[in-house]
Backbone as CSV, one residue per row, in Angstrom:
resi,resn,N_x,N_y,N_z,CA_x,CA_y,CA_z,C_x,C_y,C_z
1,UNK,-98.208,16.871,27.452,-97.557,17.790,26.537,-96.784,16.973,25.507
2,UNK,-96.947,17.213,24.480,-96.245,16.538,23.285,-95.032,17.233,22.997
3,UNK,-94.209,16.568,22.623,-92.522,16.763,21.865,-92.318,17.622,21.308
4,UNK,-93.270,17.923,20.453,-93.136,19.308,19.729,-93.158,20.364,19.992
5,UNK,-94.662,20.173,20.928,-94.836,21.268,21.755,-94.320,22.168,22.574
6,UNK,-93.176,20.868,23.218,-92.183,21.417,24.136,-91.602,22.103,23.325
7,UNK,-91.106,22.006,22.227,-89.561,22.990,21.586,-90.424,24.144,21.136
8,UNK,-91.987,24.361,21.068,-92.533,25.224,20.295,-93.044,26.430,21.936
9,UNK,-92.988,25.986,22.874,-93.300,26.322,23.851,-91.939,26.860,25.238
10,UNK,-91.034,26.668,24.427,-90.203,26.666,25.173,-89.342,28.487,25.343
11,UNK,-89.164,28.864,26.122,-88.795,30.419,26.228,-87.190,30.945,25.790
12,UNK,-87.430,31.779,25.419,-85.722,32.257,24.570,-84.723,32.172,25.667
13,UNK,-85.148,32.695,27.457,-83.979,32.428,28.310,-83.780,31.321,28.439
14,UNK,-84.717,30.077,28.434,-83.722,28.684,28.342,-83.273,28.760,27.413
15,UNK,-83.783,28.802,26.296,-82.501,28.099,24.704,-81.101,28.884,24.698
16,UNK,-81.457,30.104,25.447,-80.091,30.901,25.878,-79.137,30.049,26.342
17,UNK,-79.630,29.937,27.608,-78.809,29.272,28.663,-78.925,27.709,28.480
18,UNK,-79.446,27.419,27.644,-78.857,25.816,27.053,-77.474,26.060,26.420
19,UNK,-77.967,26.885,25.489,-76.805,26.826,24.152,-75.654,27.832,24.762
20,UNK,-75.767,28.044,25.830,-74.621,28.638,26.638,-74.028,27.708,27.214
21,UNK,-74.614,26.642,27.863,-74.181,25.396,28.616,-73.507,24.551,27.613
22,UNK,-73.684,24.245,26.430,-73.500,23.526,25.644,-71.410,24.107,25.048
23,UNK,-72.528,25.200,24.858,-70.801,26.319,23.989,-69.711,26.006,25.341
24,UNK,-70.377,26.326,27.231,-69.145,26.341,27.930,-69.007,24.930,27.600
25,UNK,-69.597,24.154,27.769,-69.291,22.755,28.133,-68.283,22.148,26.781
26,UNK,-68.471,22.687,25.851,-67.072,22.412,24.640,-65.979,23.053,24.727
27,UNK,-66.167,24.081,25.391,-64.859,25.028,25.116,-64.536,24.402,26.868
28,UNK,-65.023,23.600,27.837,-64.190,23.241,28.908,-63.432,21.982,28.574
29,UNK,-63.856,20.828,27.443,-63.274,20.102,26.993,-62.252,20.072,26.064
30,UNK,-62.048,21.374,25.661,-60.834,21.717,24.933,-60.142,22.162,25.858
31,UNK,-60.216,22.901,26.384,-59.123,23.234,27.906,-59.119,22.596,28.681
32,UNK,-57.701,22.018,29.227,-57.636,21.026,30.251,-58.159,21.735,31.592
33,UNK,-58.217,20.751,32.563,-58.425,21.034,33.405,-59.920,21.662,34.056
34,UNK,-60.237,21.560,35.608,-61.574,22.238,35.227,-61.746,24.105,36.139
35,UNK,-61.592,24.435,35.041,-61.849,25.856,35.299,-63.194,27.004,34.752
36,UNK,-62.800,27.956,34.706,-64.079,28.818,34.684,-65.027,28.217,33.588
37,UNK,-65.248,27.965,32.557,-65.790,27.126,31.538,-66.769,26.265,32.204
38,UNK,-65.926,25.130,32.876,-66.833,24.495,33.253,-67.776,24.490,34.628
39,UNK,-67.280,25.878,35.173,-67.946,26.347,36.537,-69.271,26.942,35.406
40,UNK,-69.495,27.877,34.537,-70.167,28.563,33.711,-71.033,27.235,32.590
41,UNK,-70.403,26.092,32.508,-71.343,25.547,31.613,-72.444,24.836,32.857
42,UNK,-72.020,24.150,34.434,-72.947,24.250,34.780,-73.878,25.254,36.033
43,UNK,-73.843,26.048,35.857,-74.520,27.340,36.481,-75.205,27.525,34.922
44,UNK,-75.134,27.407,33.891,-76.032,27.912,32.677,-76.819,26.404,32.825
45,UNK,-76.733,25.494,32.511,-77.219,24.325,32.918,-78.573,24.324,34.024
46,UNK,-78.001,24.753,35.008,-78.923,24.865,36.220,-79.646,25.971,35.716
47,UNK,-79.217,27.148,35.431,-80.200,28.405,35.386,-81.420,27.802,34.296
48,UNK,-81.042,27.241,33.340,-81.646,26.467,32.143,-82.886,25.940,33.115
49,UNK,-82.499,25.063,33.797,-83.927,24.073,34.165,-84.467,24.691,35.593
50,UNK,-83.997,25.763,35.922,-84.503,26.195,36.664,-85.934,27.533,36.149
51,UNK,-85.235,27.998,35.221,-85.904,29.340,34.338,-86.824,28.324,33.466
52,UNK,-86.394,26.794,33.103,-88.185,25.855,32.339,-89.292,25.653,33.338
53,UNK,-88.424,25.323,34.743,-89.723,25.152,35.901,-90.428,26.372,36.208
54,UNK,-89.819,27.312,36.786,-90.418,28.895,37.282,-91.500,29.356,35.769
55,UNK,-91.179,29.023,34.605,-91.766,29.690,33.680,-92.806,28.660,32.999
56,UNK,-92.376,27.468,32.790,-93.640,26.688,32.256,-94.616,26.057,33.854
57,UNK,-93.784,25.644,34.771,-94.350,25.199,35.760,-95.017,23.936,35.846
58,UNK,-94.084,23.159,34.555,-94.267,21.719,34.552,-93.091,20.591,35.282
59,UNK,-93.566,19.790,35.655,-92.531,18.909,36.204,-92.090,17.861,35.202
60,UNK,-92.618,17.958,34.004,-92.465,16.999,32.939,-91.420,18.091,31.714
61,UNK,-91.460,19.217,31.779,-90.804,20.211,31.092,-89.427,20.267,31.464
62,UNK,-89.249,20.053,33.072,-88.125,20.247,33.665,-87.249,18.703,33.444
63,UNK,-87.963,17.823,33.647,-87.359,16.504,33.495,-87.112,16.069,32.267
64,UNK,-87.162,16.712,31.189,-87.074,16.416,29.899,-86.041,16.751,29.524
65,UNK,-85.890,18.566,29.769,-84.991,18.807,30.100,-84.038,18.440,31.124
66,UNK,-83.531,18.085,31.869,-82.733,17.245,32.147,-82.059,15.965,31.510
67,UNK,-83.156,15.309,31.143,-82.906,14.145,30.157,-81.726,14.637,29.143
68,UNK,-82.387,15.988,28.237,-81.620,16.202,27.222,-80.627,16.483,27.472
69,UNK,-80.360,17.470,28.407,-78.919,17.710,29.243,-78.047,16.883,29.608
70,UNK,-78.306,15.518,29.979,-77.869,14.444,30.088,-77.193,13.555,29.260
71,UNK,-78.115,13.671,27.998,-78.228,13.002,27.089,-76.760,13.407,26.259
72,UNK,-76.759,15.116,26.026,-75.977,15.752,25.012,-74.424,16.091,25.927
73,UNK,-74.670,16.213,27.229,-73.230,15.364,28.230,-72.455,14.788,27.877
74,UNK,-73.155,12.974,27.778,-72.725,11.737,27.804,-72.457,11.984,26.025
75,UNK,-73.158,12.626,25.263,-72.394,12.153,23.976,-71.139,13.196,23.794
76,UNK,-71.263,14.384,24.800,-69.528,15.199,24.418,-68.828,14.735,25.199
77,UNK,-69.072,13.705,26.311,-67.974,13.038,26.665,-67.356,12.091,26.214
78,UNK,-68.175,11.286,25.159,-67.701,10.691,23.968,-66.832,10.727,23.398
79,UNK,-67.455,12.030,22.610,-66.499,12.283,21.695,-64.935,13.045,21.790
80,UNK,-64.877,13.336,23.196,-63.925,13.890,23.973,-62.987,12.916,24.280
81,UNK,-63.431,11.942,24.854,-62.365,10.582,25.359,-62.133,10.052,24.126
82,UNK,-62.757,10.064,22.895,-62.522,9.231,21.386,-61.487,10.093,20.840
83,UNK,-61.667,11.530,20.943,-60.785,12.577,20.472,-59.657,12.823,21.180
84,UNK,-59.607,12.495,22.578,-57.800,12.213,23.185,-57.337,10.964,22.830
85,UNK,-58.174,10.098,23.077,-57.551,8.710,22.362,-56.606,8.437,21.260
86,UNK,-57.592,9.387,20.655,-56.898,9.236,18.660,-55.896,10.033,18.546
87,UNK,-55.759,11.106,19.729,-54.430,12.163,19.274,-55.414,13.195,18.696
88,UNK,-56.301,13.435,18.548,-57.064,14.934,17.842,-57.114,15.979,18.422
89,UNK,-56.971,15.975,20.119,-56.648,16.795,20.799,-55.591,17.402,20.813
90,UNK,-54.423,16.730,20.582,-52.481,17.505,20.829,-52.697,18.386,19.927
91,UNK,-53.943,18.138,18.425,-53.340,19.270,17.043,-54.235,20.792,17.746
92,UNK,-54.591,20.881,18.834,-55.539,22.160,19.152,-54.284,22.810,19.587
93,UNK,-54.541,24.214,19.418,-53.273,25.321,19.953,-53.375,25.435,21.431
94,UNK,-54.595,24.621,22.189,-55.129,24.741,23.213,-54.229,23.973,24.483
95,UNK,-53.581,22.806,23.801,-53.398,21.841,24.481,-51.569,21.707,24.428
96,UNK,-50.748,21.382,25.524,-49.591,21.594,24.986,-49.463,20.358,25.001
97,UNK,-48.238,19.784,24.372,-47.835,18.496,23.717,-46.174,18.386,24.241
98,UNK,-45.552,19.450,24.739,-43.908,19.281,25.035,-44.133,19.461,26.539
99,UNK,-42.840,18.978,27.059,-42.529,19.309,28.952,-42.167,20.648,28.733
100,UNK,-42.429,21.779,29.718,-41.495,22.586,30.382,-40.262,22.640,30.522
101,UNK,-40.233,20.920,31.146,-38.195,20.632,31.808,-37.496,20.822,30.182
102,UNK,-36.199,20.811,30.519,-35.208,20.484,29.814,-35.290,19.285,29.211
103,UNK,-34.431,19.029,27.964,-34.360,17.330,27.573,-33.723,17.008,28.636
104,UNK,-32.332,17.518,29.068,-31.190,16.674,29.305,-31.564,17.168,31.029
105,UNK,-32.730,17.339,31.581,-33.269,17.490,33.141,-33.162,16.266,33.900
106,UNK,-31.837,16.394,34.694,-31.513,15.271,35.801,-30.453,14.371,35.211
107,UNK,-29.602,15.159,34.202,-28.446,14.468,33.544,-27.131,14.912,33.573
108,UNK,-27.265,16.307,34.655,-26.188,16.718,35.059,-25.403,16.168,35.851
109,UNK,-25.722,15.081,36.444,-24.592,14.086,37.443,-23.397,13.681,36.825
110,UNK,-23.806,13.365,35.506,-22.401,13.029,34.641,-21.553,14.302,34.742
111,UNK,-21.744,15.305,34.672,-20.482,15.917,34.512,-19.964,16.228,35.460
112,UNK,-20.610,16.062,36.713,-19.948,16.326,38.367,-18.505,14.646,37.819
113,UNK,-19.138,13.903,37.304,-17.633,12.465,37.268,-16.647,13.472,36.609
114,UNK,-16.713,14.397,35.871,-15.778,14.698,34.876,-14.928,15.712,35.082
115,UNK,-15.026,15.770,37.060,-13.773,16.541,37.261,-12.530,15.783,37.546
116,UNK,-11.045,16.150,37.328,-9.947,15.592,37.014,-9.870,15.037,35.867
117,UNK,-10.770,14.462,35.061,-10.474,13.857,33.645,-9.803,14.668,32.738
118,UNK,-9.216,13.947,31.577,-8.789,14.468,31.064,-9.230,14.265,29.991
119,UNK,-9.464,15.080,28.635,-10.355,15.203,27.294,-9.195,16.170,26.411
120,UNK,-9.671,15.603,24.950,-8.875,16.017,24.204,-10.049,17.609,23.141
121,UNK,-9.831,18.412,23.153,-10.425,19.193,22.658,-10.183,19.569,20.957
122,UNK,-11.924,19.338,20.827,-12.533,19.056,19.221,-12.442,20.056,18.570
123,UNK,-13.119,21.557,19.278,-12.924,22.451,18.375,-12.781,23.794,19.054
124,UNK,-11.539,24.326,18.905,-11.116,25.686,19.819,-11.611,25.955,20.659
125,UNK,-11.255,26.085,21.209,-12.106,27.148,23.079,-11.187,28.552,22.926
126,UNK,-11.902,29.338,22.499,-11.594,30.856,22.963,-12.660,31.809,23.237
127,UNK,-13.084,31.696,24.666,-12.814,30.709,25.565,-13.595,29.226,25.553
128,UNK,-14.763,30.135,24.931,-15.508,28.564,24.988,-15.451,27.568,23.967
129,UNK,-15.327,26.745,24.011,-15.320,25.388,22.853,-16.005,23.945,23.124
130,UNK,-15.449,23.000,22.428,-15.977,21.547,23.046,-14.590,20.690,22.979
131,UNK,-14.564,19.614,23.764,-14.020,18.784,24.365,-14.676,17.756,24.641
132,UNK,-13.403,16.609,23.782,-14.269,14.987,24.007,-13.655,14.369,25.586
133,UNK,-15.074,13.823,26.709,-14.131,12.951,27.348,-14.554,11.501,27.379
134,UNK,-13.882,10.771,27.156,-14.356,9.377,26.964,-15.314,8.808,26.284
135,UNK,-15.308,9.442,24.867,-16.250,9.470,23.644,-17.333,10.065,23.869
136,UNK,-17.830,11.188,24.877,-18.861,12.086,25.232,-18.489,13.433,25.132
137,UNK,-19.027,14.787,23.990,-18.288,15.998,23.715,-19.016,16.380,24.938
138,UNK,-18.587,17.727,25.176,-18.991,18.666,26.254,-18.305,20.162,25.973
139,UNK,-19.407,21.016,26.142,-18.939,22.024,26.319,-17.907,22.442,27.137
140,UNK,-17.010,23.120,26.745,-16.111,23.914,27.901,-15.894,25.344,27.834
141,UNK,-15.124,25.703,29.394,-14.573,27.391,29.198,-13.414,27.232,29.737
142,UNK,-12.236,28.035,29.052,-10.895,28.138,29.862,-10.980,29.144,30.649
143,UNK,-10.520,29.660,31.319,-10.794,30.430,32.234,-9.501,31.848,31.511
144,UNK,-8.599,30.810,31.476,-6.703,31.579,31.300,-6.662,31.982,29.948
145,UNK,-6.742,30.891,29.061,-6.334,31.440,27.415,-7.056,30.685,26.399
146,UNK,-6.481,30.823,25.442,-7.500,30.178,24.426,-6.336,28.788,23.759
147,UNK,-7.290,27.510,24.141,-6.875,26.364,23.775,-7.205,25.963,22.691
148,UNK,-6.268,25.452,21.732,-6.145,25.259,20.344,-6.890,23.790,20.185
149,UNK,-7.270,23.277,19.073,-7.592,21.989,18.914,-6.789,21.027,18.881
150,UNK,-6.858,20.164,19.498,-5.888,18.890,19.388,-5.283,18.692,20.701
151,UNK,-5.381,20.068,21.882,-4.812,20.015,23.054,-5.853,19.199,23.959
152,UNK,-4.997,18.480,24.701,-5.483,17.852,26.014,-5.695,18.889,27.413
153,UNK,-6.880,18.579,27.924,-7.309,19.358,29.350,-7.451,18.975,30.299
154,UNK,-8.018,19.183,31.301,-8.280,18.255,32.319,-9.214,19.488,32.961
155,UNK,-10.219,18.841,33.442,-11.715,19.424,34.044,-11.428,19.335,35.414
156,UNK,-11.271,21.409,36.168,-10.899,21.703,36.703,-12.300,21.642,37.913
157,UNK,-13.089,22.090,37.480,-14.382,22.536,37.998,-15.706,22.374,37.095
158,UNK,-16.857,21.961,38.043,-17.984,22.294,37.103,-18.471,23.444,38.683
159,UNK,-18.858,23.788,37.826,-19.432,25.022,38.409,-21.245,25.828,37.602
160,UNK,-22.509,25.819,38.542,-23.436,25.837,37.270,-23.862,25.460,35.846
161,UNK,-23.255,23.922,36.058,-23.744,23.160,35.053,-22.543,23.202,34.109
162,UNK,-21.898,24.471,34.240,-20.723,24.786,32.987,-19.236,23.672,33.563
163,UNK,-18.848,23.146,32.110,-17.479,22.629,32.717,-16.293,23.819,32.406
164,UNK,-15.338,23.923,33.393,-14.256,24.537,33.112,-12.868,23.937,32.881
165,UNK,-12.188,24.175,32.062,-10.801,23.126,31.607,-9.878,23.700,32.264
166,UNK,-8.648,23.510,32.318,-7.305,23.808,31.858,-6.680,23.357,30.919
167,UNK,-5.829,23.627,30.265,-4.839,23.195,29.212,-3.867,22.173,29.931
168,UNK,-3.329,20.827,29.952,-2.576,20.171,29.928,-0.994,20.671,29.437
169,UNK,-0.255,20.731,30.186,1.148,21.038,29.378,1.893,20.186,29.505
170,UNK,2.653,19.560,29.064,3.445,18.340,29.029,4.554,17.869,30.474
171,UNK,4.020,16.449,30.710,4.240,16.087,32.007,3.340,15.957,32.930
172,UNK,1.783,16.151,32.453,0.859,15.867,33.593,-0.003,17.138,33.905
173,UNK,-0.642,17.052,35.188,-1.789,17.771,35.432,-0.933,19.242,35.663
174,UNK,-1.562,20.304,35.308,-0.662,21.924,35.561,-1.960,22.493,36.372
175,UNK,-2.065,22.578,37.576,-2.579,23.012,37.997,-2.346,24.755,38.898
């Protein structure tokens, strides 16, 4: 059987289920991971060279196919590993590019140090404001009243990540 012949001889349910194999098999390389896509590009794959044998009933029809299947694989895996390489993948809406976590995830230990300290507060707390301690701002909440700027506190509690102050009144800690 000649080359030509084959593509001139060949039945509409394979070219179906090629160009079905082909479409899942791109759209599984744009989506990470391997899920329905690529369960569906090869089950179309198989149905493909299974529906050239049952219908032409050549063993040279079927292996050709295969070949090509093979062939057009190895070049979208190509261009797949060339296209994460280069970064062409992050610009798809497909693919995410940020963490889930937080920036500041596993940086809350510092403020467990920052009970008893004392910080001078930057910009009003009523209730909530910020407060410098040891050249690091931080959010705060008074619990009691509203602390003016320029007053000194001292970090009573952290409690859920939040720091809570008191106001300093002259002579030391007012607890």
């Amino acid at each position: 059987m000649e080359f030509v012949q084959f593509w001139t001889e060949m039945s509409w349910i394979v070219i179906l289920m090629f160009c079905l194999a082909i479409g899942f098999a791109i759209a599984e390389g744009l989506i990470p991971g391997f899920g329905v896509c690529g369960i569906m590009s090869i089950v179309c794959t198989v149905g493909s060279l299974v529906a050239e044998g049952i219908i032409t009933k050549s063993l040279f029809c079927v292996l050709f196919l295969l070949v090509l299947i093979l062939v057009i694989t190895a070049v979208l895996i190509v261009i797949f590993v060339y296209s994460a390489r280069r970064g062409l993948l992050k610009k798809t809406a497909i693919v995410e590019s940020k963490s889930s976590l937080p920036e500041n995830y596993g940086k809350e230990n510092k403020k467990k140090l920052l009970i008893g300290r004392v910080g001078e507060v930057v910009s009003e707390c009523k209730p909530v404001g910020k407060a410098e301690f040891e050249g690091e701002t931080f959010t705060i909440i008074s619990r009691e009243r509203n602390i003016p700027k320029g007053s000194l506190v001292f970090v009573q509690e952290i409690k859920d990540n939040v720091v809570y102050v008191k106001e300093l009144q002259e002579g030391g800690k007012d607890e």
